[in-house]
N, CA, C and O of each residue as an XYZ file, in Angstrom:
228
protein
N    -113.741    -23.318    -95.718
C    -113.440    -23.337    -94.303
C    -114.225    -24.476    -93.654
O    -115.316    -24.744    -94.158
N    -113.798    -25.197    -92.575
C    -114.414    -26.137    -91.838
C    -114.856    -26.186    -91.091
O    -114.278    -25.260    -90.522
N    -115.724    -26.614    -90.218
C    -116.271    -26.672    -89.224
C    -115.598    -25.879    -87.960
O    -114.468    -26.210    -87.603
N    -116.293    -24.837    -87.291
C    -115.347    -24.694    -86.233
C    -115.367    -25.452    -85.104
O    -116.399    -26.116    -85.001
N    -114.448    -25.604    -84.071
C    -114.214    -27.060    -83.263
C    -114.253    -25.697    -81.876
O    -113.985    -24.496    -81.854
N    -114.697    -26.626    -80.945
C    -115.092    -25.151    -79.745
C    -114.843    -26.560    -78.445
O    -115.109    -27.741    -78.667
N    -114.367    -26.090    -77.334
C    -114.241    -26.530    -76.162
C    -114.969    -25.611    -75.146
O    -114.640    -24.459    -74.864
N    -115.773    -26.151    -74.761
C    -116.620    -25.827    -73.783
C    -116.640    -25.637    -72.742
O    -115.690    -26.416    -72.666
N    -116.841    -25.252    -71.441
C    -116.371    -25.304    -69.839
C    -117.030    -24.689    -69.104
O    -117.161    -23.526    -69.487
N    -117.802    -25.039    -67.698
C    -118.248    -24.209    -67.147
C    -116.744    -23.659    -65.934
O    -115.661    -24.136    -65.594
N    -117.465    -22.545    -65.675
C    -116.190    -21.786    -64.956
C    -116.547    -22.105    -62.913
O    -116.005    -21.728    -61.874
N    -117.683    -22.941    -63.252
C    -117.884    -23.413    -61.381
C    -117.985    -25.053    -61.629
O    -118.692    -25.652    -62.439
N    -117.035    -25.577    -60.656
C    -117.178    -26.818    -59.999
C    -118.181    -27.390    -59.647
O    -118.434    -28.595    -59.684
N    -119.052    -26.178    -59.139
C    -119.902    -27.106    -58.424
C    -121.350    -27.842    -59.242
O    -121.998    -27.176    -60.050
N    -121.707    -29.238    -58.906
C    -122.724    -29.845    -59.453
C    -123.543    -29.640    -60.138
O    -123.465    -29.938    -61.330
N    -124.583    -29.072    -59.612
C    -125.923    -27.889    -59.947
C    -125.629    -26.858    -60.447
O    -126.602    -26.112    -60.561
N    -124.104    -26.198    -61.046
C    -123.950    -25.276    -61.109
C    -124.711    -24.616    -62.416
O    -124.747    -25.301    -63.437
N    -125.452    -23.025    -62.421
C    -125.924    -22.579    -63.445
C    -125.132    -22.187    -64.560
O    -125.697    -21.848    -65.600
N    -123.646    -22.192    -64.453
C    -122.945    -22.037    -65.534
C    -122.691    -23.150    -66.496
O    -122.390    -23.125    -67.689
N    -122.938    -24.353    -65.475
C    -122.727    -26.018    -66.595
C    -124.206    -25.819    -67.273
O    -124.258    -26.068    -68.478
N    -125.520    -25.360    -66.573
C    -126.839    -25.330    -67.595
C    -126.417    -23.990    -68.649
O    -126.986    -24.058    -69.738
N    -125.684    -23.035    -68.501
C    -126.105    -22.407    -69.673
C    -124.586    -22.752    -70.510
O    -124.582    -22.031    -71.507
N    -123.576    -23.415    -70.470
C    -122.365    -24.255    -71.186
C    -123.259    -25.340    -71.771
O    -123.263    -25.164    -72.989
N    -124.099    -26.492    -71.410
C    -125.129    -27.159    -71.900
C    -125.846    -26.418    -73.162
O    -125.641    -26.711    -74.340
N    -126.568    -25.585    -72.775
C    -127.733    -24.759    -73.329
C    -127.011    -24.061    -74.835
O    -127.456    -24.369    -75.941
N    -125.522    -22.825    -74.603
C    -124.676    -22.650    -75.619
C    -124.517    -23.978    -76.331
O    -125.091    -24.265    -77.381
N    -123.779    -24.670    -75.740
C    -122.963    -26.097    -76.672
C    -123.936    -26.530    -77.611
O    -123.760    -26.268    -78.801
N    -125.034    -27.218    -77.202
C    -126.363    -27.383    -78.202
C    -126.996    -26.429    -79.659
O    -127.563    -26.844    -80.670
N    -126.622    -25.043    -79.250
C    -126.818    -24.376    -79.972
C    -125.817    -24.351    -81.352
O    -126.078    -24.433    -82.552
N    -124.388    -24.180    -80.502
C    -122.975    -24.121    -81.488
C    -123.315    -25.836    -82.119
O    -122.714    -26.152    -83.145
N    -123.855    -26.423    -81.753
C    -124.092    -27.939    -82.667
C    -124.705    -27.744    -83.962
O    -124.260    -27.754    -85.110
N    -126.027    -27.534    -83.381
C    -127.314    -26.704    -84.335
C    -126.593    -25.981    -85.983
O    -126.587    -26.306    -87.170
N    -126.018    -24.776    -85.070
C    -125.391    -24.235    -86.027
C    -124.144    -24.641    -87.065
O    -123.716    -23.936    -87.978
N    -123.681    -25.968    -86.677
C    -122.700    -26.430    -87.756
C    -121.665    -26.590    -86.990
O    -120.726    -26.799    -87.757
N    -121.230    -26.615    -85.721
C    -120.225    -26.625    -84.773
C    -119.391    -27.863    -84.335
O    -120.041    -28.652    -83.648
N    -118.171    -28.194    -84.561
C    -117.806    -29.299    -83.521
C    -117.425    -29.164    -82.030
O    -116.502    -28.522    -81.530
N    -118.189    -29.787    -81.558
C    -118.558    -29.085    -79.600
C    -117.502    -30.428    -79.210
O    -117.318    -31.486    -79.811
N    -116.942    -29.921    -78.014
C    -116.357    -31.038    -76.923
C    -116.676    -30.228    -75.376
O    -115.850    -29.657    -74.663
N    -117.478    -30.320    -75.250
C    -118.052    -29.993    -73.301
C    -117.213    -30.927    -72.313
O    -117.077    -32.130    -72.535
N    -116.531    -30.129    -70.946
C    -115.580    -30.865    -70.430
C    -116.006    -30.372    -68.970
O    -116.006    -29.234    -68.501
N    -116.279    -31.292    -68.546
C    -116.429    -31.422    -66.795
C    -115.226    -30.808    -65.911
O    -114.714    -31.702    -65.236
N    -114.465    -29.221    -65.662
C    -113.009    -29.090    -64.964
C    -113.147    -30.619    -63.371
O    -112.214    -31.062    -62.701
N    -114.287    -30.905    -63.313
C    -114.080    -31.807    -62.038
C    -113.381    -33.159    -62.230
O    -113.252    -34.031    -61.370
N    -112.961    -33.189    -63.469
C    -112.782    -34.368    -64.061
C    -110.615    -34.368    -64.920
O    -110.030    -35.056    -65.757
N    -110.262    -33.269    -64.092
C    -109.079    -32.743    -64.616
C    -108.085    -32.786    -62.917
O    -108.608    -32.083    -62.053
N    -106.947    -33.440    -62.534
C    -106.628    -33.294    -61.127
C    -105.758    -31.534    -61.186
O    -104.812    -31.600    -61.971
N    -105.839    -30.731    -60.829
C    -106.204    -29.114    -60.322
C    -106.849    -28.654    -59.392
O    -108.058    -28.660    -59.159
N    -105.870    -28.189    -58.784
C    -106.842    -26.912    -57.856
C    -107.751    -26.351    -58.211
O    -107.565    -25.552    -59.129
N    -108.908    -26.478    -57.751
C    -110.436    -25.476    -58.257
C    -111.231    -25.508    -56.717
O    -111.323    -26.439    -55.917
N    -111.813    -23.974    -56.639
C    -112.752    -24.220    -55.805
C    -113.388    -24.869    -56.028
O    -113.415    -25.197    -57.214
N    -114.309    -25.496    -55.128
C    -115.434    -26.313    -55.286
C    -116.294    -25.865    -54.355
O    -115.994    -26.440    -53.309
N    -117.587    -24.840    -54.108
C    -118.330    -25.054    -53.287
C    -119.303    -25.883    -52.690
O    -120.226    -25.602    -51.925
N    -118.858    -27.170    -53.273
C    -119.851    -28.136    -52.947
C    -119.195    -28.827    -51.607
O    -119.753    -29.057    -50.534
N    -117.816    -29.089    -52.006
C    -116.605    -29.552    -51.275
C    -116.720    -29.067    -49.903
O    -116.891    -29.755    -48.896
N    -116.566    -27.369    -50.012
C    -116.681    -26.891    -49.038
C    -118.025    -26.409    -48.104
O    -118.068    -25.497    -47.277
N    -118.833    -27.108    -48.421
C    -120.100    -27.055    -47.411
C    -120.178    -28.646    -46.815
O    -121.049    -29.064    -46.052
N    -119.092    -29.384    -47.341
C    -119.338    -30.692    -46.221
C    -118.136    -30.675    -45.320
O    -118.031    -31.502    -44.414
C-alpha cells in the first residue's frame, strides 16, 4: 500500500483563524508519519464563505 495522500482545510476563513493553527499542527504530524499532505487556503478558491474578517470592516 502507498502512501496515503490527505487534503487538508481549515473550516474558517478567517486569517488568525485557530482552525488553520491546528490544520498546520495535524498536517505536520500526517507528514511525520509517512503522509502525502496538500494544505489549502478555502480563501484562495472564488466561493461563497463567511469570512469574519470581511465582516468587521
Amino acid at each position: 500500500m502507498g502512501k496515503p495522500k490527505i487534503l487538508a482545510f481549515s473550516g474558517s476563513a478567517r486569517a488568525e483563524s485557530f482552525n488553520k493553527k491546528l490544520v498546520k499542527i495535524a498536517a505536520a504530524g500526517a507528514v511525520e508519519a509517512g503522509a502525502d499532505v496538500t494544505v489549502i487556503d478555502l480563501r484562495e478558491f472564488p466561493m461563497p464563505l463567511y469570512d469574519g474578517d470581511l465582516q468587521q470592516k
